[in-house]
C-alpha positions as CSV (number, residue, x, y, z in Angstrom):
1,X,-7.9,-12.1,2.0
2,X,-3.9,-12.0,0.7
3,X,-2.2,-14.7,1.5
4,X,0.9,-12.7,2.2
5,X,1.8,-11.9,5.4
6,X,1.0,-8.1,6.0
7,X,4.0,-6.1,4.7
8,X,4.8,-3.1,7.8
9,X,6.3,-1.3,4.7
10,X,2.8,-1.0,3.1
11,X,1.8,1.2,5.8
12,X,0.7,-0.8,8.6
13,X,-1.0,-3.2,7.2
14,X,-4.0,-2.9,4.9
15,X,-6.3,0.0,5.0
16,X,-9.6,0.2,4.1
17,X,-12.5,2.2,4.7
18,X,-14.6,2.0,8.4
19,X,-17.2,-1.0,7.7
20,X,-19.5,0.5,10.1
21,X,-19.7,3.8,7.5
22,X,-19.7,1.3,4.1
23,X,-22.6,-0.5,5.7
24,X,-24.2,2.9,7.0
25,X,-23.9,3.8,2.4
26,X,-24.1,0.4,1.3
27,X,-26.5,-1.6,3.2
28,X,-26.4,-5.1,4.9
29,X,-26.7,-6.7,1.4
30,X,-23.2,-5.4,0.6
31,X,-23.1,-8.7,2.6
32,X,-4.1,-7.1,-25.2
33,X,-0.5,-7.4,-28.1
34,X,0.8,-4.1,-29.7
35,X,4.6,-3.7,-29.9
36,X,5.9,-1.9,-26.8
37,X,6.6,1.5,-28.9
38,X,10.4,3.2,-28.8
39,X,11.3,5.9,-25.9
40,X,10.1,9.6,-27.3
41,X,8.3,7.7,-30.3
42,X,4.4,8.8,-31.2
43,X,2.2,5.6,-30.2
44,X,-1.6,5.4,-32.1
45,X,-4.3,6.2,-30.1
46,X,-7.0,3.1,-29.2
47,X,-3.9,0.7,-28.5
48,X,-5.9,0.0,-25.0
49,X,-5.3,-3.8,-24.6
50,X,-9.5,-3.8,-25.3
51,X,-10.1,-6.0,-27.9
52,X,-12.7,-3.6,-29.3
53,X,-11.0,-0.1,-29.4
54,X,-14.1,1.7,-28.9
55,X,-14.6,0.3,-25.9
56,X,-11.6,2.2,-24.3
57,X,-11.2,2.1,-20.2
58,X,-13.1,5.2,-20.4
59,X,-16.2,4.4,-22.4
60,X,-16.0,0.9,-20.0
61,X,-16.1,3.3,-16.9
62,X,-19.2,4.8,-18.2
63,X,-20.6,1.4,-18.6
64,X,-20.1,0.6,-15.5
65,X,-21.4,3.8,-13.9
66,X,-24.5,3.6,-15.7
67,X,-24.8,-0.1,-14.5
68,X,-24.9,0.7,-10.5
69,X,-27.8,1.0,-9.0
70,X,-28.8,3.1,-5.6
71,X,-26.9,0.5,-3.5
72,X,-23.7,0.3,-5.3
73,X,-23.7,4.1,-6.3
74,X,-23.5,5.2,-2.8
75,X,-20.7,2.5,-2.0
76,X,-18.4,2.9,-4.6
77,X,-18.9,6.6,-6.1
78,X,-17.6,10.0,-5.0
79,X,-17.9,13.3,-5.8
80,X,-15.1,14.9,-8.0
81,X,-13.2,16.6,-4.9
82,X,-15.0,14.1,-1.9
83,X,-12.5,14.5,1.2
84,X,-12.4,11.7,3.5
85,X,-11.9,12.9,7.0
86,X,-9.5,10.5,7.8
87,X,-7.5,9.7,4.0
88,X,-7.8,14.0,2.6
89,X,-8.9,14.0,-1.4
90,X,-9.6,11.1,-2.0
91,X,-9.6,10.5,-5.4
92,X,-5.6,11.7,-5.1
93,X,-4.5,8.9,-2.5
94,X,-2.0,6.6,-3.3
95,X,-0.6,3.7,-0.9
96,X,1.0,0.9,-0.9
97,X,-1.9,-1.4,0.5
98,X,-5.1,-0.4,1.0
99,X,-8.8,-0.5,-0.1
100,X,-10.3,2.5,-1.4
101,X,-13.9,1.4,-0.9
102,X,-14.9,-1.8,0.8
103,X,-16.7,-4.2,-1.7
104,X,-14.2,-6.4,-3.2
105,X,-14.4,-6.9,-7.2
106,X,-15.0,-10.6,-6.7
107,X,-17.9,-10.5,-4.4
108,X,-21.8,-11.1,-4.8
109,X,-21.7,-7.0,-4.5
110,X,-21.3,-6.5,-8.5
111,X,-23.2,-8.5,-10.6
112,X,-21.5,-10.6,-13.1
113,X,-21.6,-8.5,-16.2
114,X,-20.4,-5.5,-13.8
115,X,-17.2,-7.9,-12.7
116,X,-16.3,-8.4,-16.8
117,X,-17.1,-4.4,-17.4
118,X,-14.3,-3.7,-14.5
119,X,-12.1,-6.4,-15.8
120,X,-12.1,-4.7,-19.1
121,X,-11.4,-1.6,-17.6
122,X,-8.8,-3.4,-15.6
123,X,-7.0,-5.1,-18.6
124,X,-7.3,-1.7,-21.1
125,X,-4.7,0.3,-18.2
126,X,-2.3,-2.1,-18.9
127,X,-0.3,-3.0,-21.9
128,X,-1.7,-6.6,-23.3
129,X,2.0,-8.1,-23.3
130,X,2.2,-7.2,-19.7
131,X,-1.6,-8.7,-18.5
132,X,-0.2,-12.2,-17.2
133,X,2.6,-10.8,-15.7
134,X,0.4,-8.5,-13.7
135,X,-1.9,-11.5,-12.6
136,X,1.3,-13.4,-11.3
137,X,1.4,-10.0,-9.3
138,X,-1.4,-10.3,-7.9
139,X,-1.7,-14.5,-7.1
140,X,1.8,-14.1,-5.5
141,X,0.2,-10.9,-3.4
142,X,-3.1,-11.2,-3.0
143,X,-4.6,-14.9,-4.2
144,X,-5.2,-13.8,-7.8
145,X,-7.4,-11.2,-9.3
146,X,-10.4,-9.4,-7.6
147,X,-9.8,-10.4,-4.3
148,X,-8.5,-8.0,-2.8
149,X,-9.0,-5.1,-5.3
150,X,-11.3,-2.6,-4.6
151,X,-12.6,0.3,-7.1
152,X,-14.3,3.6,-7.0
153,X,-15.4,6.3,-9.3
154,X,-15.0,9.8,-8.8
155,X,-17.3,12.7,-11.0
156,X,-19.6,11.4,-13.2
157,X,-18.4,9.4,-16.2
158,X,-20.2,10.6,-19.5
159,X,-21.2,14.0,-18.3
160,X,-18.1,15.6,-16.6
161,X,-14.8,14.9,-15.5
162,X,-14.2,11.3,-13.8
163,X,-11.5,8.9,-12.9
164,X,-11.7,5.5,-11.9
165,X,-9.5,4.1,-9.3
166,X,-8.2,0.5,-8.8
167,X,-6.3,-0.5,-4.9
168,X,-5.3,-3.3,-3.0
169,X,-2.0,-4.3,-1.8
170,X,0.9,-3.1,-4.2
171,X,-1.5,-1.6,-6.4
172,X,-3.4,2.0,-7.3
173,X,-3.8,2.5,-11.0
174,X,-6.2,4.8,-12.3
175,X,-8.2,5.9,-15.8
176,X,-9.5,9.4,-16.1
177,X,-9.7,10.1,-19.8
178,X,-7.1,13.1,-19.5
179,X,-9.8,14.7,-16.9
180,X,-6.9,15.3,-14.3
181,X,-5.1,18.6,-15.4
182,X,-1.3,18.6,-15.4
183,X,-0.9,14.8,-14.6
184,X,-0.1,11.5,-16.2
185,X,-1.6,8.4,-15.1
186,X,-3.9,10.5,-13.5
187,X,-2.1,11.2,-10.8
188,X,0.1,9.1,-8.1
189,X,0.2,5.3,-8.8
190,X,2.2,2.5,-6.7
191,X,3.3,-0.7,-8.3
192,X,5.1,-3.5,-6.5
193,X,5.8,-7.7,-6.1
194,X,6.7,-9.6,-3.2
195,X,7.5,-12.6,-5.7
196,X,7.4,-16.1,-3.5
197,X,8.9,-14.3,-0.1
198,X,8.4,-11.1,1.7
199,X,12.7,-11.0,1.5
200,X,13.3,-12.0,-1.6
201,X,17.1,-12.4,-1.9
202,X,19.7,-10.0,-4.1
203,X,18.2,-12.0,-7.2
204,X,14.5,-11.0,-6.9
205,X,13.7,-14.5,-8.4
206,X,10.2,-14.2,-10.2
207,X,9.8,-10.7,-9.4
208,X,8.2,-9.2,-12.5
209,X,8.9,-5.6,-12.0
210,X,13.1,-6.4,-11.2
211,X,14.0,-6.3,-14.8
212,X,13.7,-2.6,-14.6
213,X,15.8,-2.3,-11.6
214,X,18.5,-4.3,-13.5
215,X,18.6,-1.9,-16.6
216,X,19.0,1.3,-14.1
217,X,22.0,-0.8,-12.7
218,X,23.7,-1.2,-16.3
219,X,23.3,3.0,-15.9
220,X,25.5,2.9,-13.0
221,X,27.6,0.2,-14.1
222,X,28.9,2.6,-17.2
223,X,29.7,5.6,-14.3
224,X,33.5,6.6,-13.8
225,X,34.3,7.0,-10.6
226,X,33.3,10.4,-10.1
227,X,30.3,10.0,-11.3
228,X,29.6,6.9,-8.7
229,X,30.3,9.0,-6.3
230,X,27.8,11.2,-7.3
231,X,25.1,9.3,-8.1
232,X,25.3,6.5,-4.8
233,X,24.0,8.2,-2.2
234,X,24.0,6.9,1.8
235,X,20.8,6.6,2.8
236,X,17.1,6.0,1.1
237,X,14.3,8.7,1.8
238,X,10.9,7.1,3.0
239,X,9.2,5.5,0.3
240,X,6.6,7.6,0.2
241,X,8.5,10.8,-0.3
242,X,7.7,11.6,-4.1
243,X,6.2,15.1,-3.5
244,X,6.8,17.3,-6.5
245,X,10.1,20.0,-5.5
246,X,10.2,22.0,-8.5
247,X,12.5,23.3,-10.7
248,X,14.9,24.8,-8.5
249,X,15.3,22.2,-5.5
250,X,18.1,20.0,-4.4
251,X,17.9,16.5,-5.5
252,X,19.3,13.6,-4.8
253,X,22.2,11.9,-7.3
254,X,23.9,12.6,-10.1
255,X,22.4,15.3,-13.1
256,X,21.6,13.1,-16.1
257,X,22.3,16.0,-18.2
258,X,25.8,15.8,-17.5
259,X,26.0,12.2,-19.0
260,X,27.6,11.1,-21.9
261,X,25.5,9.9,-24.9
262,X,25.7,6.5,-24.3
263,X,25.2,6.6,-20.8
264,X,22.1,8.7,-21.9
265,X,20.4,6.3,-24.0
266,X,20.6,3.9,-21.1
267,X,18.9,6.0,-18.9
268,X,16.7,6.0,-21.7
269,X,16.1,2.2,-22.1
270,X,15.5,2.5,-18.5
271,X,12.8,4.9,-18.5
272,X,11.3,2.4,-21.6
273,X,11.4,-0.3,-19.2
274,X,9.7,1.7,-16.2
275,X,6.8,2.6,-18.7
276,X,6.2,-0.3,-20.5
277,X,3.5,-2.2,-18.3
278,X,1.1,0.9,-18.7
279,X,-1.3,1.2,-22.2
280,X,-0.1,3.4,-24.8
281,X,-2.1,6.6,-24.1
282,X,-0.3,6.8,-20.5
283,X,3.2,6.3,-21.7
284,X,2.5,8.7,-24.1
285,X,1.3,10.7,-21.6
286,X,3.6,10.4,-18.8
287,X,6.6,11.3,-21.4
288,X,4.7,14.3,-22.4
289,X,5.0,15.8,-18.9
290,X,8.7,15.0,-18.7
291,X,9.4,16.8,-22.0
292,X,7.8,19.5,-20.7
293,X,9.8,20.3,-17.8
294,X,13.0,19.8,-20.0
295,X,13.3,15.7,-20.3
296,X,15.4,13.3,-18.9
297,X,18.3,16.8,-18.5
298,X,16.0,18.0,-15.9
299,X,16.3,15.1,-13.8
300,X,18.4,13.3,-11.5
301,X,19.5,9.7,-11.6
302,X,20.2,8.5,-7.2
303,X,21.5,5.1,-6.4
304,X,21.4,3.8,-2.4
305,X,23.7,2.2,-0.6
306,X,21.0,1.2,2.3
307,X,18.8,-1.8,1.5
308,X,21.7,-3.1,-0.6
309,X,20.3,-6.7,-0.7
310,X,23.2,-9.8,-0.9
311,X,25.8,-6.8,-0.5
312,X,26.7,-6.8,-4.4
313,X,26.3,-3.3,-5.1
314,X,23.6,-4.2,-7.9
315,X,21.3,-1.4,-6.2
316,X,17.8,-2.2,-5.5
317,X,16.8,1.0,-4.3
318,X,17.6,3.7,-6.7
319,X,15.4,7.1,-8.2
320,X,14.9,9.4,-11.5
321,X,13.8,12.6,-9.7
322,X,13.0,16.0,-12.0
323,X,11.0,18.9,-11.4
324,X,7.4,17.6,-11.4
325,X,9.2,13.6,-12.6
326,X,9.7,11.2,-9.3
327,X,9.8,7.5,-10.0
328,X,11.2,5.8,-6.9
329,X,12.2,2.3,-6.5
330,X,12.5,0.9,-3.8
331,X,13.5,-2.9,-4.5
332,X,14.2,-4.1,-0.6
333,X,13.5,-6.7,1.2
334,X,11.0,-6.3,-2.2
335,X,10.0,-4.2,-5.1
336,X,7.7,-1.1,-4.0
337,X,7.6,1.8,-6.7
338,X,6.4,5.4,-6.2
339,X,5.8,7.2,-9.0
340,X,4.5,10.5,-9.7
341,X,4.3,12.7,-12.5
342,X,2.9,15.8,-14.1
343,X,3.6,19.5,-15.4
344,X,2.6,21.5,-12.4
345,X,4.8,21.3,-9.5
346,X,2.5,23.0,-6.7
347,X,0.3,19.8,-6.8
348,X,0.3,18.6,-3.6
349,X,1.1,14.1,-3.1
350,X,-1.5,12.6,-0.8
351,X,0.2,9.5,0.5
């Protein structure tokens, strides 16, 4: 169990699935370091964080599918386009805190060699500089690895499309070996840290994701006044409002194509820091869609004054909004992040 409090942010409180319908599936016994490559720059395929690049996340998912028998299958694997009657598609959730399926990782459910296959798979999403800062994550919000993760696999790895999901609290990541048309990551993913304190203070001491929130603030920080005003705007939307708008809505803040060069390439060191905990593939990936709906000029940059922790107008809740681009942080009283991207605006969030 986390040893956080419950956060009434992350929904209300942790979500999982009904036990009495995992035990009616699953049965009583259910009882890496490459250099961080530069914004817009081609990355080599394999850089994983698996020390042996064939065995990629994907080929590990595979792995792991062909491990589970009868019991597990029926726990922890879905058909491509399963609905849940209570959570729609499934495999397209996001939240911040919840349990996709029940069995934890670290649980006499998986068998020993099936908690390293799904560790592998675990460390190859990320990028290898970024592993221990992901495991401080998840000790600060959830007692450490595997406790209160949960996977499941949708499709069948090997033989059609597939994604594997990872969830708990402040975390859904997912590896689908490009099988999810028009989306990076493979769809919606949520990040976040409650580092030492559910309110953290204006500092965000030990928080590992608040870095990025302080280069988005050196974005601001270069603004004229006009362009402040522009950009800060009253009120944040709900956190989980990172639906796709298209092309031709209103959004939030300031255009980005209207900044200056410099203020540009900060927006650009931003969007490297936002990236950078993800494996090379993704990044590669998620900057593909934004190119294709016309970059960083098709986006907004919004600052928010509410949730201004400390008062000292260094934002902690600002967004990067485009067509089919939302990356929302929302950095009070601590860090959740949204984030959603693709080419295809009509795809529809499930959060």
């Amino acid at each position: 169990m986390s040893l956080q409090k419950p956060c009434p942010d992350c929904e209300t409180g942790l979500e999982s699935i009904d036990r009495r319908g995992f035990l009616k599936t699953a049965g009583a016994a259910a009882i890496a370091t490459a250099a961080v490559p530069a914004f817009g720059q081609s990355v080599a395929s394999g850089q994983t964080g698996v020390s042996n690049p064939e065995k990629t996340p994907e080929t590990l998912v595979k792995q792991l599918y062909d491990s589970l028998n009868e019991r597990q299958n029926k726990a922890i694997c879905f058909d491509w386009d399963h609905v849940d009657p209570r959570r729609g598609l499934l495999r397209t959730r996001v939240a911040a805190n919840w349990m996709i399926t029940e069995p934890q990782i670290i649980s006499n459910f998986y068998t020993k060699d099936q908690q390293e296959i799904i560790r592998g798979i675990f460390e190859g999403i990320y990028h290898p500089d970024w592993i221990p800062k992901i495991e401080k994550q998840l000790k600060d919000d959830a007692g450490g690895y595997g406790r209160d993760q949960t996977i499941a696999i949708f499709g069948k790895p090997g033989e059609d499309k597939f994604e594997f999901v990872m969830t708990g609290r402040h975390m859904t990541v997912r590896c689908d070996g490009n099988s999810t048309e028009s989306m990076a990551f493979g769809g919606p993913i949520f990040y976040g840290h409650a580092a030492g304190s559910f309110d953290e203070g204006k500092d965000h001491p030990g928080n590992v994701y608040w870095p990025q929130a302080l280069e988005a603030n050196k974005v601001y920080k270069m603004l004229d006044g006009q362009q402040r005003r522009q950009a800060l705007v009253t009120r944040r939307p709900a956190e989980n409002a990172v639906a796709f708008r298209g092309a031709n809505a209103k959004r939030p803040g300031i255009s980005i194509a209207d900044f200056s060069d410099d203020q540009k390439e900060q927006v650009q060191k931003t969007l490297q820091s936002m990236l950078q905990a993800y494996r090379s593939s993704d990044q590669k990936e998620a900057l593909g869609c934004l190119k294709e709906q016309g970059g960083l000029d098709a986006c907004n940059l919004a600052f928010y004054q509410e949730g201004d922790t400390g008062d000292d107008q260094v934002w902690d809740n600002w967004r990067i909004e485009g067509p089919s681009f939302v990356w929302y942080f929302r950095g009070s009283p601590h860090v959740h992040v949204w984030v959603n991207i693709g080419t295809d605006p009509s795809i529809k969030l499930n959060a």
